[in-house]
VOBA-1610 file (N, C-alpha, C; in pm, whole numbers, padded with zeros to 5 digits, always signed):
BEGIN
Unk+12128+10208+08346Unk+12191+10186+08478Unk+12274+10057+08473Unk+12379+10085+08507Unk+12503+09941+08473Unk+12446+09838+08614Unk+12434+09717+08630Unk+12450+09645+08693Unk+12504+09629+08818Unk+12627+09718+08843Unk+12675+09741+08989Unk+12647+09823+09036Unk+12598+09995+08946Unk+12524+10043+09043Unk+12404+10034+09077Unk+12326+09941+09005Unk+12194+09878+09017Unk+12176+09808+09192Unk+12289+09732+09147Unk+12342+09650+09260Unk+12338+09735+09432Unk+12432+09860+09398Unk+12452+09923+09521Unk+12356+10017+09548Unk+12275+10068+09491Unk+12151+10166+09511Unk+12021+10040+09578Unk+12052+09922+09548Unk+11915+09827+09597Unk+11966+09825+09714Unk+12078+09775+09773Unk+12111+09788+09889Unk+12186+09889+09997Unk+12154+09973+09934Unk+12142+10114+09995Unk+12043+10174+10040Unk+11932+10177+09907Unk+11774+10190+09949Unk+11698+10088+10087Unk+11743+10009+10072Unk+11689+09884+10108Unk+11695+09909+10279Unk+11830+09940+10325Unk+11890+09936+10424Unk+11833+10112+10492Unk+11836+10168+10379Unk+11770+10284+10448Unk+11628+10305+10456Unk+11563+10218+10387Unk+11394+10197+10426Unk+11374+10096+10533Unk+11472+10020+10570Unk+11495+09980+10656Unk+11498+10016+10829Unk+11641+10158+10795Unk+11593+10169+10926Unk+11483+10274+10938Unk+11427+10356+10832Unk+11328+10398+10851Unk+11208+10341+10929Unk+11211+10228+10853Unk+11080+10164+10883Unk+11084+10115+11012Unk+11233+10075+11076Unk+11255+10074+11232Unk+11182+10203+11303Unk+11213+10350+11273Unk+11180+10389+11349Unk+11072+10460+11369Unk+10985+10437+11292Unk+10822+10433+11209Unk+10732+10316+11321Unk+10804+10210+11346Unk+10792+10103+11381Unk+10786+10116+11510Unk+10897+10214+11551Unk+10915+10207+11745Unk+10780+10345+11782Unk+10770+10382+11666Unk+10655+10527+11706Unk+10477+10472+11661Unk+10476+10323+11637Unk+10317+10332+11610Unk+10270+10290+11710Unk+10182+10334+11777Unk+10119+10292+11912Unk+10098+10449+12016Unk+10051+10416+12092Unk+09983+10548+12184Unk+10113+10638+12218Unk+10232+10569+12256Unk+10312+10627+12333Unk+10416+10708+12177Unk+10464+10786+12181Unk+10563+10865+12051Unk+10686+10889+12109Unk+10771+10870+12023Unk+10957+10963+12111Unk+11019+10977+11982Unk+11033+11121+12016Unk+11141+11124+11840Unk+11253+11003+11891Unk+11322+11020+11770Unk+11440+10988+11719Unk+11533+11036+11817Unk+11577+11140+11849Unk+11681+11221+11966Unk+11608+11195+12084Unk+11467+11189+12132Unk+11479+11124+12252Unk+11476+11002+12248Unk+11438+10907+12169Unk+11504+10757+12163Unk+11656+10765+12205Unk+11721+10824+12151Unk+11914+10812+12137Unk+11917+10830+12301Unk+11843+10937+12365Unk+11923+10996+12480Unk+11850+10916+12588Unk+11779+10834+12586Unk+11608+10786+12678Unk+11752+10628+12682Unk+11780+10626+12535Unk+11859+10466+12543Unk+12031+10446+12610Unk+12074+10587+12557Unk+12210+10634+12584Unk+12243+10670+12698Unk+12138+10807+12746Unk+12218+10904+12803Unk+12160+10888+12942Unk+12028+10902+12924Unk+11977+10942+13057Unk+11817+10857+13064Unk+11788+10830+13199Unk+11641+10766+13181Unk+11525+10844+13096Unk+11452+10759+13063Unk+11306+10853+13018Unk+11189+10754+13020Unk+11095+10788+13054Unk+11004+10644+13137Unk+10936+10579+13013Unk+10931+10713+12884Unk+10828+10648+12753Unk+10953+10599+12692Unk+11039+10641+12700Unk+11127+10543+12577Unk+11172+10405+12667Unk+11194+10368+12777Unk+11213+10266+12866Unk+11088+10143+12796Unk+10966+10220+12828Unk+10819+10156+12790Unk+10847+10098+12620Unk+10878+10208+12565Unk+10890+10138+12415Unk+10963+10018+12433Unk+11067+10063+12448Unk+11230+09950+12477Unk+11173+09844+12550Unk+11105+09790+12635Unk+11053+09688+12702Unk+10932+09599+12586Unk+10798+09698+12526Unk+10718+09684+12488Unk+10719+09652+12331Unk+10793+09747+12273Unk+10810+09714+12121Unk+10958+09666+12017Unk+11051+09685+12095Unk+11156+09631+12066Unk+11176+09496+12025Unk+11120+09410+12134Unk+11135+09282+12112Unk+11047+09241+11988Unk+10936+09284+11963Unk+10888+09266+11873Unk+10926+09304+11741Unk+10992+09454+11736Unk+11042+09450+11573Unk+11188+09384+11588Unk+11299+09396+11707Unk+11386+09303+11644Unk+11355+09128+11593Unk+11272+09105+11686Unk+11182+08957+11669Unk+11221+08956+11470Unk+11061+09079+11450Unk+11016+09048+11290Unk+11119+09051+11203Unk+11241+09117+11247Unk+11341+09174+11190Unk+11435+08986+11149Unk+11461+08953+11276Unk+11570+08874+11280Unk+11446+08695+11182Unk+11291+08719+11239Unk+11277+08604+11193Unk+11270+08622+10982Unk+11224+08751+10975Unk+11228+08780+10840Unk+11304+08740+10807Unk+11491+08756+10793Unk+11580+08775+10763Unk+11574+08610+10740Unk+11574+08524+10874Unk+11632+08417+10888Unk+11548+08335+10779Unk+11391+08341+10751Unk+11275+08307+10664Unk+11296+08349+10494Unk+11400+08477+10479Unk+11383+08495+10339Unk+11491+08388+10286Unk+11652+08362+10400Unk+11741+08304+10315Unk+11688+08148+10272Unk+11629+08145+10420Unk+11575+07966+10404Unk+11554+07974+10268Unk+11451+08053+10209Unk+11375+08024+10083Unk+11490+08042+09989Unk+11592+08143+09991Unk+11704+08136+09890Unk+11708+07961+09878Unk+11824+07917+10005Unk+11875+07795+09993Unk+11771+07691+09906Unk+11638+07670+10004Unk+11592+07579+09931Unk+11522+07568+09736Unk+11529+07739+09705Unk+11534+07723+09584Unk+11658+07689+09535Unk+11744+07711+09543Unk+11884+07670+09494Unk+11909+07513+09503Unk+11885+07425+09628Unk+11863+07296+09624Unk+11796+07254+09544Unk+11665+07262+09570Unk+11530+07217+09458Unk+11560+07266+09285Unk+11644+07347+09308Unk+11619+07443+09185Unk+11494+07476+09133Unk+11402+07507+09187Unk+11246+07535+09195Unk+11279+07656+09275Unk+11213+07775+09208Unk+11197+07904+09201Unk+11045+07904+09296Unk+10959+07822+09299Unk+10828+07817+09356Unk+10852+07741+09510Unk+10984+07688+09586Unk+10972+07661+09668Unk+11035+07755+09790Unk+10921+07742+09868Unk+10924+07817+10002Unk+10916+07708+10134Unk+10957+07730+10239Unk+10941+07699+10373Unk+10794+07661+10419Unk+10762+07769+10378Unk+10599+07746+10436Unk+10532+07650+10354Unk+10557+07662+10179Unk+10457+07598+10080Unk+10459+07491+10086Unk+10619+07390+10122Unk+10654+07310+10139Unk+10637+07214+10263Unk+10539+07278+10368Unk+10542+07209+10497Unk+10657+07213+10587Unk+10763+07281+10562Unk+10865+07285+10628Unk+10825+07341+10819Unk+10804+07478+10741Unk+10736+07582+10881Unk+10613+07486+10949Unk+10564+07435+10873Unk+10432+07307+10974Unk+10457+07214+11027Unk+10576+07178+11003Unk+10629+07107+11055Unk+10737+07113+11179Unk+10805+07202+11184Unk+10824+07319+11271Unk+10786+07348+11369Unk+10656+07433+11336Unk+10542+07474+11415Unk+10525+07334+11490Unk+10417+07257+11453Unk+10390+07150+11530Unk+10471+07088+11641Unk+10614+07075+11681Unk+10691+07031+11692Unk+10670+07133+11800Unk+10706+07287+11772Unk+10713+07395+11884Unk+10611+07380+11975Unk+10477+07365+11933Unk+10352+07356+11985Unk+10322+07235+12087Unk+10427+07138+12088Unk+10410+07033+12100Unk+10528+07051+12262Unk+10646+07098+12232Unk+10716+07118+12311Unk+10675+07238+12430Unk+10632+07375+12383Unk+10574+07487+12438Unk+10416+07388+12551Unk+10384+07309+12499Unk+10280+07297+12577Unk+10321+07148+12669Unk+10412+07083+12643Unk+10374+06934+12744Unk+10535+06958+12808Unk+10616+07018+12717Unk+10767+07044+12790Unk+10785+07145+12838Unk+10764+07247+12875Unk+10807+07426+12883Unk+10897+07422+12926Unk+10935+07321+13024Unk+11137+07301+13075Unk+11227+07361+12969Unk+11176+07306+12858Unk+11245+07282+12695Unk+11247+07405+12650Unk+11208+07524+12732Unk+11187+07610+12624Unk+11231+07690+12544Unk+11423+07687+12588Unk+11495+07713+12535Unk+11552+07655+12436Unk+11529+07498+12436Unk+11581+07454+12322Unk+11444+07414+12212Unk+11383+07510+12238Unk+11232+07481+12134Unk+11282+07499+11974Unk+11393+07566+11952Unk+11433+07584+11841Unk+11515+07455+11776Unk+11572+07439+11855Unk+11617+07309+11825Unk+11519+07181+11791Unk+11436+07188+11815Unk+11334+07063+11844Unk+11256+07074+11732Unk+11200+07216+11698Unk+11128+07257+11591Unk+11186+07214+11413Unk+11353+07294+11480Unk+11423+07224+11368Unk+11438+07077+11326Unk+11430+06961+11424Unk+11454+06832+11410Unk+11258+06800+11338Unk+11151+06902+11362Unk+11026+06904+11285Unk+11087+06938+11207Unk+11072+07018+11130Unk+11136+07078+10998Unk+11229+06975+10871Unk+11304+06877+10990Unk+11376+06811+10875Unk+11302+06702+10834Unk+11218+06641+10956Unk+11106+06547+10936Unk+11030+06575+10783Unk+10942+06677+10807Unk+10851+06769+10713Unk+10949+06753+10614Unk+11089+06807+10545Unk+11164+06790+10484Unk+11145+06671+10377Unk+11173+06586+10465Unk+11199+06440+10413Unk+11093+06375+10347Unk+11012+06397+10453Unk+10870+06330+10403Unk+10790+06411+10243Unk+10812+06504+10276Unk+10788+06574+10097Unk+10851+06507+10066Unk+10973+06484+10047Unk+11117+06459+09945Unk+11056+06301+09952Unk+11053+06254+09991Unk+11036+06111+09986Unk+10876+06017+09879Unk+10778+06114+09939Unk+10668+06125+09919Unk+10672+06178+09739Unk+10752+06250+09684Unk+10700+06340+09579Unk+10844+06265+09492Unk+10897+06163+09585Unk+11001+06087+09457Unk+10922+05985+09389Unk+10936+05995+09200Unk+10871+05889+09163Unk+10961+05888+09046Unk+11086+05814+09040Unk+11185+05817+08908Unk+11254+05938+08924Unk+11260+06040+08971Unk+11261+06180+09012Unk+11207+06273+09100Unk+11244+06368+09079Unk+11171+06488+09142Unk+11103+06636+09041Unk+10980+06612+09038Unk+10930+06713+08994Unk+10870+06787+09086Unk+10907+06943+09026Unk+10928+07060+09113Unk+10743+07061+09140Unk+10683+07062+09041Unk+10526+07080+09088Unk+10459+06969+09162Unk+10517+06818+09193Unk+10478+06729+09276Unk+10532+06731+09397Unk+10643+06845+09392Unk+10715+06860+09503Unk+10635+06975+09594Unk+10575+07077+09495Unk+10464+07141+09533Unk+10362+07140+09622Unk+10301+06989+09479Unk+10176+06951+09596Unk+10199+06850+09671Unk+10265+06772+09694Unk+10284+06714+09867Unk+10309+06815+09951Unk+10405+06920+09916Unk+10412+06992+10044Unk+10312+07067+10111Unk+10217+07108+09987Unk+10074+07164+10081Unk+09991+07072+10111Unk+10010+06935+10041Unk+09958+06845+10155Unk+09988+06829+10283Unk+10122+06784+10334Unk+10204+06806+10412Unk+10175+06924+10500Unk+10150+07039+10481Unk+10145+07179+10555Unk+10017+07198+10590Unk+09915+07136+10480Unk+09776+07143+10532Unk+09705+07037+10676Unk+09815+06906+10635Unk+09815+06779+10778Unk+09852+06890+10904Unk+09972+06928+10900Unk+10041+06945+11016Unk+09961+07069+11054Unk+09921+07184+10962Unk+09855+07309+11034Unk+09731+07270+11093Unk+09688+07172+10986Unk+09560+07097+11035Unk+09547+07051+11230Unk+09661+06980+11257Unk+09684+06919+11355Unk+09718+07019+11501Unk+09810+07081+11408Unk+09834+07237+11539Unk+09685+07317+11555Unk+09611+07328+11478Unk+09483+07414+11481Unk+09343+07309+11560Unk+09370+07188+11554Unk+09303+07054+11652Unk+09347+07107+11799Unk+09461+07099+11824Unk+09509+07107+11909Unk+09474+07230+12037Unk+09525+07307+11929Unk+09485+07492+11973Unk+09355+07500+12026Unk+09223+07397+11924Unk+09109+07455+11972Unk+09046+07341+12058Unk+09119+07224+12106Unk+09076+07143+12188Unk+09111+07186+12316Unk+09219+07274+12320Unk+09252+07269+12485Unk+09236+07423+12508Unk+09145+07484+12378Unk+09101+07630+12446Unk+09127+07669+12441Unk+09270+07678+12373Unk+09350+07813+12362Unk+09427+07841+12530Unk+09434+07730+12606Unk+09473+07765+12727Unk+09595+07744+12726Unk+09689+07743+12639Unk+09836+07802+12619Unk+09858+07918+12554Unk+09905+08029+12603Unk+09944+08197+12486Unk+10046+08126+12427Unk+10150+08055+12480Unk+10278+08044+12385Unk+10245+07932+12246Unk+10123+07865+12273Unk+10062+07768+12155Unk+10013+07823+12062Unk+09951+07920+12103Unk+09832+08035+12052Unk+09905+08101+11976Unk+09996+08182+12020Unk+10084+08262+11955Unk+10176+08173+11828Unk+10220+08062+11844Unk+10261+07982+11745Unk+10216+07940+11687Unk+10050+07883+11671Unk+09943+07851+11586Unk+09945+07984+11484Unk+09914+08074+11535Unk+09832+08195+11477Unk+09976+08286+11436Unk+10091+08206+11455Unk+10169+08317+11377Unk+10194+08448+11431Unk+10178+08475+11569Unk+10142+08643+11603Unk+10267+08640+11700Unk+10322+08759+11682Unk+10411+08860+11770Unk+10423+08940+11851Unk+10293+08989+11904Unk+10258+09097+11956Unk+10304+09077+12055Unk+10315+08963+12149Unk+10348+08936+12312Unk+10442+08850+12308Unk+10520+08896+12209Unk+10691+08842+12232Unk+10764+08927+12352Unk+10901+08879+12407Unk+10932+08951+12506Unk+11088+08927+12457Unk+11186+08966+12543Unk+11303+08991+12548Unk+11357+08858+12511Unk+11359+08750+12609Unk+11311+08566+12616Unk+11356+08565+12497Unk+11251+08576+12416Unk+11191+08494+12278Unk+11332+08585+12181Unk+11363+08719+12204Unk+11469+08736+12099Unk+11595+08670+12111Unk+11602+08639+12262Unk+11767+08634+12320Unk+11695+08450+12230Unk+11610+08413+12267Unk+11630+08218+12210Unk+11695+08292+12052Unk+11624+08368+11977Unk+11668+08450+11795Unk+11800+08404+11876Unk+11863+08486+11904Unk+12009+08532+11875Unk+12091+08419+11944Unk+12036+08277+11975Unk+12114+08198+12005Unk+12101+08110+11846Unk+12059+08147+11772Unk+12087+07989+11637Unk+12070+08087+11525Unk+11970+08197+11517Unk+11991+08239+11412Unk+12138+08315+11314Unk+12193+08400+11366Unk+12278+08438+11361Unk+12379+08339+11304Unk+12399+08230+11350Unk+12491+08103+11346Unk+12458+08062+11202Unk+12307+08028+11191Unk+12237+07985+11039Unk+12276+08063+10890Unk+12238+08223+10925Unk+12309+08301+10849Unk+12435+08319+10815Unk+12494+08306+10907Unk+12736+08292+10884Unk+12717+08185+10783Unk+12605+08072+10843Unk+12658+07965+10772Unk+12597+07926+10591Unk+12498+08043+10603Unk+12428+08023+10433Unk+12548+08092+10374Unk+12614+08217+10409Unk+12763+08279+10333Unk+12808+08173+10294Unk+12870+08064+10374Unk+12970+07990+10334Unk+12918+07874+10269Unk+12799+07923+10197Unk+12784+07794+10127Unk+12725+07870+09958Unk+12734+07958+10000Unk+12686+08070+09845Unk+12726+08031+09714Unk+12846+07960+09766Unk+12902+07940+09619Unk+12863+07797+09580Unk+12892+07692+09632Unk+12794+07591+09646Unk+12648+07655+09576Unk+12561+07714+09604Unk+12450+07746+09552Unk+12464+07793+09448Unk+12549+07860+09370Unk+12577+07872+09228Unk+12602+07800+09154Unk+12664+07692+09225Unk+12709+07558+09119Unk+12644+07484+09101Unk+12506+07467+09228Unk+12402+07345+09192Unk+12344+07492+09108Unk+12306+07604+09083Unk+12237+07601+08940Unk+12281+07528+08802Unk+12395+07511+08805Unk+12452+07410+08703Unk+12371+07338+08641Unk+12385+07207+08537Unk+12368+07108+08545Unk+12427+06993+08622Unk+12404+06901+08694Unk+12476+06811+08772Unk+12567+06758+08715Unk+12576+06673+08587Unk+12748+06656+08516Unk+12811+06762+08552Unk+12763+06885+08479Unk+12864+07008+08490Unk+12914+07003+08616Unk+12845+07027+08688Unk+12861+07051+08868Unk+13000+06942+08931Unk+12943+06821+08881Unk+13035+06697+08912Unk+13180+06705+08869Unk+13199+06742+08739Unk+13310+06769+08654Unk+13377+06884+08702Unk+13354+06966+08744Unk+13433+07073+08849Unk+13466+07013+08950Unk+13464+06889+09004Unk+13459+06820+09141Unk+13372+06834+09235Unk+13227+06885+09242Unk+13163+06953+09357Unk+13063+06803+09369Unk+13054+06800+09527Unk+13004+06682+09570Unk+12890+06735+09569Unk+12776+06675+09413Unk+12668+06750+09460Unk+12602+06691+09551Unk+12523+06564+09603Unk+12462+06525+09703Unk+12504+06570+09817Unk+12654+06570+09845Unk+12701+06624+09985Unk+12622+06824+10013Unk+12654+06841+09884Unk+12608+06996+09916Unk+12434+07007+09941Unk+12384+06939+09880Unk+12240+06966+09893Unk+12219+06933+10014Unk+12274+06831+10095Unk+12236+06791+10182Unk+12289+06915+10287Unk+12413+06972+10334Unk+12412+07039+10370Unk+12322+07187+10369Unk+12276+07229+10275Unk+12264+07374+10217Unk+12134+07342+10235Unk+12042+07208+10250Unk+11923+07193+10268Unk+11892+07190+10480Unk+12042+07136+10516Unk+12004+07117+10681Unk+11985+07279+10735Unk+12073+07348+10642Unk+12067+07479+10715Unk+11957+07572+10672Unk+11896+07566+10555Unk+11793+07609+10557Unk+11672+07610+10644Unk+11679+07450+10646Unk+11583+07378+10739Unk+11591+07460+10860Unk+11707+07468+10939Unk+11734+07522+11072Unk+11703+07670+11087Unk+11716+07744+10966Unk+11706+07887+10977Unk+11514+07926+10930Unk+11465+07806+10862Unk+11337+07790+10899Unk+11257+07785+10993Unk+11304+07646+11069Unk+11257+07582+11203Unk+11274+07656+11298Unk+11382+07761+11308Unk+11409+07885+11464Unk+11335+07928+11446Unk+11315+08046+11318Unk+11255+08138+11294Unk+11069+08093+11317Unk+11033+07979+11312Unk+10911+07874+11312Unk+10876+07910+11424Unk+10993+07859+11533Unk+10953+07750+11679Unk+10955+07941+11745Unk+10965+08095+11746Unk+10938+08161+11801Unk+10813+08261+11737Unk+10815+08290+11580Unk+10729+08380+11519Unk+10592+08280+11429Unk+10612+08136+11472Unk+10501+08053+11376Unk+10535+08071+11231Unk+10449+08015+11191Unk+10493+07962+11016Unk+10435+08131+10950Unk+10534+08193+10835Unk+10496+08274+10809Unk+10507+08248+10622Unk+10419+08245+10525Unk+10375+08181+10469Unk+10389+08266+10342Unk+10483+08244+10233Unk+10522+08269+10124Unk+10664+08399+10130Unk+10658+08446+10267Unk+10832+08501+10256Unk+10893+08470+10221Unk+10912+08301+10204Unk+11050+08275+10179Unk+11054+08229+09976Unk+10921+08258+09958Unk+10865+08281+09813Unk+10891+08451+09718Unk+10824+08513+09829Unk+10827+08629+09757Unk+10982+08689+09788Unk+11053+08743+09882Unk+11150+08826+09887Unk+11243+08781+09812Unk+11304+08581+09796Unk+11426+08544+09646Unk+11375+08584+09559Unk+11227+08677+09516Unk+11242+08679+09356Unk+11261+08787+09338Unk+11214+08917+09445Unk+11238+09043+09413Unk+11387+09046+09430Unk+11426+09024+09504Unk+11596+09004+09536Unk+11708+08976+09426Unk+11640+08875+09349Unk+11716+08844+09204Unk+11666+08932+09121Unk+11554+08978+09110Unk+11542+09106+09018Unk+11644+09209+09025Unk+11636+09266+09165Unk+11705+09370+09189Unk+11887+09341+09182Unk+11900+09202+09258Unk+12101+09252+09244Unk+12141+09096+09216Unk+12048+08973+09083Unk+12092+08893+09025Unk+12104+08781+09125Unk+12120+08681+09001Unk+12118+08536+09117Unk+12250+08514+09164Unk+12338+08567+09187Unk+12473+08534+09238Unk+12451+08521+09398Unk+12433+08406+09457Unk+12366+08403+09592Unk+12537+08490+09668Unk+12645+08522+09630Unk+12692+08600+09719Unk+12664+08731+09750Unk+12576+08811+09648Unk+12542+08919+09678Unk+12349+08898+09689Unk+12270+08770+09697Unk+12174+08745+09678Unk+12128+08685+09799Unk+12188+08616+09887Unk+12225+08575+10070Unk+12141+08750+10095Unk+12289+08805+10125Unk+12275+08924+10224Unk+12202+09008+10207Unk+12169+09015+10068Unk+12094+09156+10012Unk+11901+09078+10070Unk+11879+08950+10066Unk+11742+08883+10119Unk+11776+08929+10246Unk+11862+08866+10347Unk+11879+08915+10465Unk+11792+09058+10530Unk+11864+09191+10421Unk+11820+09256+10446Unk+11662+09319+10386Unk+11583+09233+10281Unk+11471+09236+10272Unk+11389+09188+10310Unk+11437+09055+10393Unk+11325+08966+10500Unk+11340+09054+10584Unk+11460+09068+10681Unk+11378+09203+10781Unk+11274+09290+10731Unk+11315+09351+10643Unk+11230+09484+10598Unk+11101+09423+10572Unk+11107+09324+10449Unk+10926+09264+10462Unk+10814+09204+10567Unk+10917+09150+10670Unk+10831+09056+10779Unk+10804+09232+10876Unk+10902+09315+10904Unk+10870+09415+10971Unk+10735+09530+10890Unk+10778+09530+10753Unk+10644+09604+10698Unk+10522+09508+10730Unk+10481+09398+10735Unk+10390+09344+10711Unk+10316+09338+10879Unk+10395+09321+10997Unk+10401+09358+11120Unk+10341+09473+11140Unk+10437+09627+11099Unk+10373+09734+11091Unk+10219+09770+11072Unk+10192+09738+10916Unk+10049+09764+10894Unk+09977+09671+10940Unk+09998+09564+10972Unk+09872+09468+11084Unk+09857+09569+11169Unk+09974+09592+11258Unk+09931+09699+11355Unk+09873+09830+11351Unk+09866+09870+11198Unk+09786+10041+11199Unk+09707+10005+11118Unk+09697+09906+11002Unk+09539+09908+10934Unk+09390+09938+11009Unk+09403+09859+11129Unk+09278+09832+11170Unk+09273+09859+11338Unk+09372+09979+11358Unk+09434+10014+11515Unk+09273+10078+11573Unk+09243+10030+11710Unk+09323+09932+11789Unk+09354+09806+11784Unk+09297+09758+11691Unk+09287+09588+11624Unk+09401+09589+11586Unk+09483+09462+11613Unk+09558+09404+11535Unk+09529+09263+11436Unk+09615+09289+11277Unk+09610+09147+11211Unk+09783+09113+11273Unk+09718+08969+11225Unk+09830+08929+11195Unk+09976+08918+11124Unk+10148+08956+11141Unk+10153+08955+11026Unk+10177+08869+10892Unk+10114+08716+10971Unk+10082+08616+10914Unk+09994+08635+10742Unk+09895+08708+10816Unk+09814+08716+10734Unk+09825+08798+10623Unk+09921+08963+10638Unk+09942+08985+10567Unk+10011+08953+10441Unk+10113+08883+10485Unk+10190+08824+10413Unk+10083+08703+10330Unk+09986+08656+10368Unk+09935+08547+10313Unk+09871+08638+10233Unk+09762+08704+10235Unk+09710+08840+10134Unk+09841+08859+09981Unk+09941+08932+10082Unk+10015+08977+09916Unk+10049+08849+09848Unk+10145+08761+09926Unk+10218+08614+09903Unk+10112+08554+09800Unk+09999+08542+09857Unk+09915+08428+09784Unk+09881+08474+09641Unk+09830+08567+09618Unk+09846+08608+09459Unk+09960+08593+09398Unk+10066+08652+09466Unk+10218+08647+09400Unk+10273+08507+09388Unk+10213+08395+09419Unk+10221+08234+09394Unk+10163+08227+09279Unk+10008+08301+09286Unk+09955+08231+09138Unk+10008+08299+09039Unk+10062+08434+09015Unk+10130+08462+08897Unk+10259+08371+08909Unk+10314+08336+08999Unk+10424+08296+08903Unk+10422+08149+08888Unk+10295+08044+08908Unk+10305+07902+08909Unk+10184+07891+08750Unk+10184+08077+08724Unk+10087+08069+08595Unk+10183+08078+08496Unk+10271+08164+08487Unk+10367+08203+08423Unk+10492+08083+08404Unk+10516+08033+08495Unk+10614+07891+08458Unk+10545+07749+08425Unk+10403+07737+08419Unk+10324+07637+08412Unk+10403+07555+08299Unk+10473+07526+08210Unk+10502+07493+08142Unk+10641+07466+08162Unk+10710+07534+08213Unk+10840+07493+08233Unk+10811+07353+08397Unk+10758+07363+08459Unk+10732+07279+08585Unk+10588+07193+08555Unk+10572+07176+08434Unk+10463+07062+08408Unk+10532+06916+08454Unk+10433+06836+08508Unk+10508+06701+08531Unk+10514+06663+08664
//
C-alpha cells in the first residue's frame, strides 16, 4: 500500500467510524430514532423523542467530540515543542492546572462563567511554566520533564479533590470538573466549546509547518532562518489554550493527548500538515468512543470517560516509556 493511499483510506475510515459512532451515540439510552427519523424530527417536522435526544444527548457527544479534538492536537503541539513523544497535557500537569483554575472560578465566581475558559487557560500556562522551570537543570530532559509534571498534576489534582470533598460536593459544576464527567453538560457548556476552540484549531494549521522544523535540529532550524524560541513559544501558548478550554468544560482527560499523536503518525506520518487534522479527527472519535462505552458497559451506571481513557492510556504510557527508556534516559 503506497503511502498516499495509506494516507487517504485512514482518513476516510476514520471520518466514517466517526460518524457512525455519532449515530450509535445519539441511539444509546432508553429513548431510539433511526437515522431518517433523526433527519426529519431535526429538519422537517417536530417529533417529541428526537427533540428529547437533541436537548439530552447532543450536547454531550458534540461536547466529547469538540473537547477530544481540541485535547488530541494540544498533545500534537506539545510533542513537537518538547520534542518528547511521551508528552501529554494531562501527564504534564497542564489539564491540573487548568482544572484547578476552572474549579476555582465555577465555584467563588460563576459571574465568570463564560470566561472560565479563559481563566483555566491562564492555569494551564502557569502549570506550563512551572514544569518548564522546575525540570530546567543545564537543559531539558524529556524524562525530568516527565516527572515534575506528574508531580505537578498530582499537587494540583490533589488540591481540586481537597476541595471537592471539603465542601461536599455542593457544587455539580466542581464535581463535574473534578471527576472529568459529561453527562450533565448542556447546550451552555458547548456554545462556551465553540467560542475558543475552533479559533485554537485554525490556529495549530498555521503553525504546522513551524512544527516540522522544530523536529530539526536547532542549528539546522536557525540556518533556514526560523525563530526557534519565538515558535515554541507560540505553538506552546496555543496548545496550552486548546488544553485549558477543553479542561475548564470536560475536566482533565488523561493520556489523549498521549495516545491519539502516536496512532496518528503511524497511520498518515509525522508531517503535522496532514498529522493536525487527521488527530482532530481521532480525538473526536476517541474521547466520543470512550464516552460511549462508559455509558453501555455498566448501563444504568455510568463510568467515566475519564476513566476509560485512564484504563487504555495508562498501559499505553508504560509500553512506550519502556520501549524508549534509553533514548530519554537522563
Amino acid at each position: 500500500m503506497t503511502s498516499k493511499l495509506k494516507i487517504i483510506l485512514s482518513f476516510s475510515i476514520t471520518a466514517a467510524a466517526l460518524v457512525t459512532l455519532f449515530l450509535f451515540a445519539v441511539n444509546t439510552g432508553s429513548l431510539k430514532v433511526t437515522p431518517i427519523e433523526l433527519f426529519k424530527g431535526l429538519f422537517i417536522s417536530y417529533n417529541e423523542n428526537v427533540a428529547a435526544v437533541f436537548d439530552l444527548r447532543f450536547p454531550r457527544i458534540f461536547i466529547a467530540m469538540l473537547g477530544g479534538a481540541a485535547t488530541a492536537v494540544s498533545g500534537v503541539l506539545l510533542q513537537a515543542v518538547m520534542k518528547n513523544p511521551l508528552a501529554d497535557p494531562g501527564i504534564i500537569g497542564i489539564s491540573s492546572g487548568a482544572s484547578l483554575t476552572a474549579v476555582l472560578i465555577t465555584a467563588f465566581i460563576p459571574s465568570l462563567y463564560y470566561f472560565t475558559p479563559l481563566f483555566a487557560f491562564l492555569g494551564g500556562m502557569l502549570a506550563f511554566f512551572l514544569v518548564y522551570s522546575l525540570a530546567w537543570k543545564g537543559g531539558l530532559s524529556p524524562v525530568r520533564i516527565i516527572l515534575v509534571g506528574v508531580a505537578v498534576e498530582a499537587m494540583f489534582s490533589g488540591i481540586m479533590s481537597a476541595f471537592n470533598s471539603g465542601t461536599g460536593s455542593n457544587f455539580s459544576g466542581v464535581a463535574s470538573i473534578v471527576n472529568a464527567n459529561i453527562s450533565m453538560k448542556t447546550w451552555n457548556d458547548l456554545f462556551m466549546l465553540l467560542w475558543y476552540v475552533p479559533a485554537g484549531l485554525i490556529a495549530s494549521f498555521f503553525v504546522s509547518g513551524a512544527c516540522n522544523l522544530l523536529a530539526l535540529e536547532d542549528k539546522t532550524a536557525r540556518s533556514l532562518g526560523v525563530n526557534v524560541t519565538g515558535s515554541r513559544i507560540v505553538i506552546s501558548v496555543i496548545a496550552v489554550l486548546l488544553a485549558g478550554i477543553s479542561t475548564a468544560v470536560i475536566g482533565p482527560i488523561s493520556f489523549l493527548g498521549l495516545v491519539v499523536p502516536h496512532i496518528a503518525r503511524l497511520l498518515v506520518g509525522s508531517n503535522h500538515k496532514l498529522l493536525t487534522p487527521y488527530s482532530i479527527l481521532l480525538g473526536a472519535f476517541t474521547l466520543l468512543l470512550a464516552d460511549t462505552v462508559g455509558r453501555t458497559v455498566a448501563a444504568p451506571y455510568e463510568i467515566s470517560a475519564s476513566i476509560i481513557m485512564a484504563v487504555v492510556g495508562g498501559p499505553f504510557f508504560i509500553f512506550l516509556l519502556r520501549r524508549s527508556r534509553q533514548s530519554y534516559a537522563g
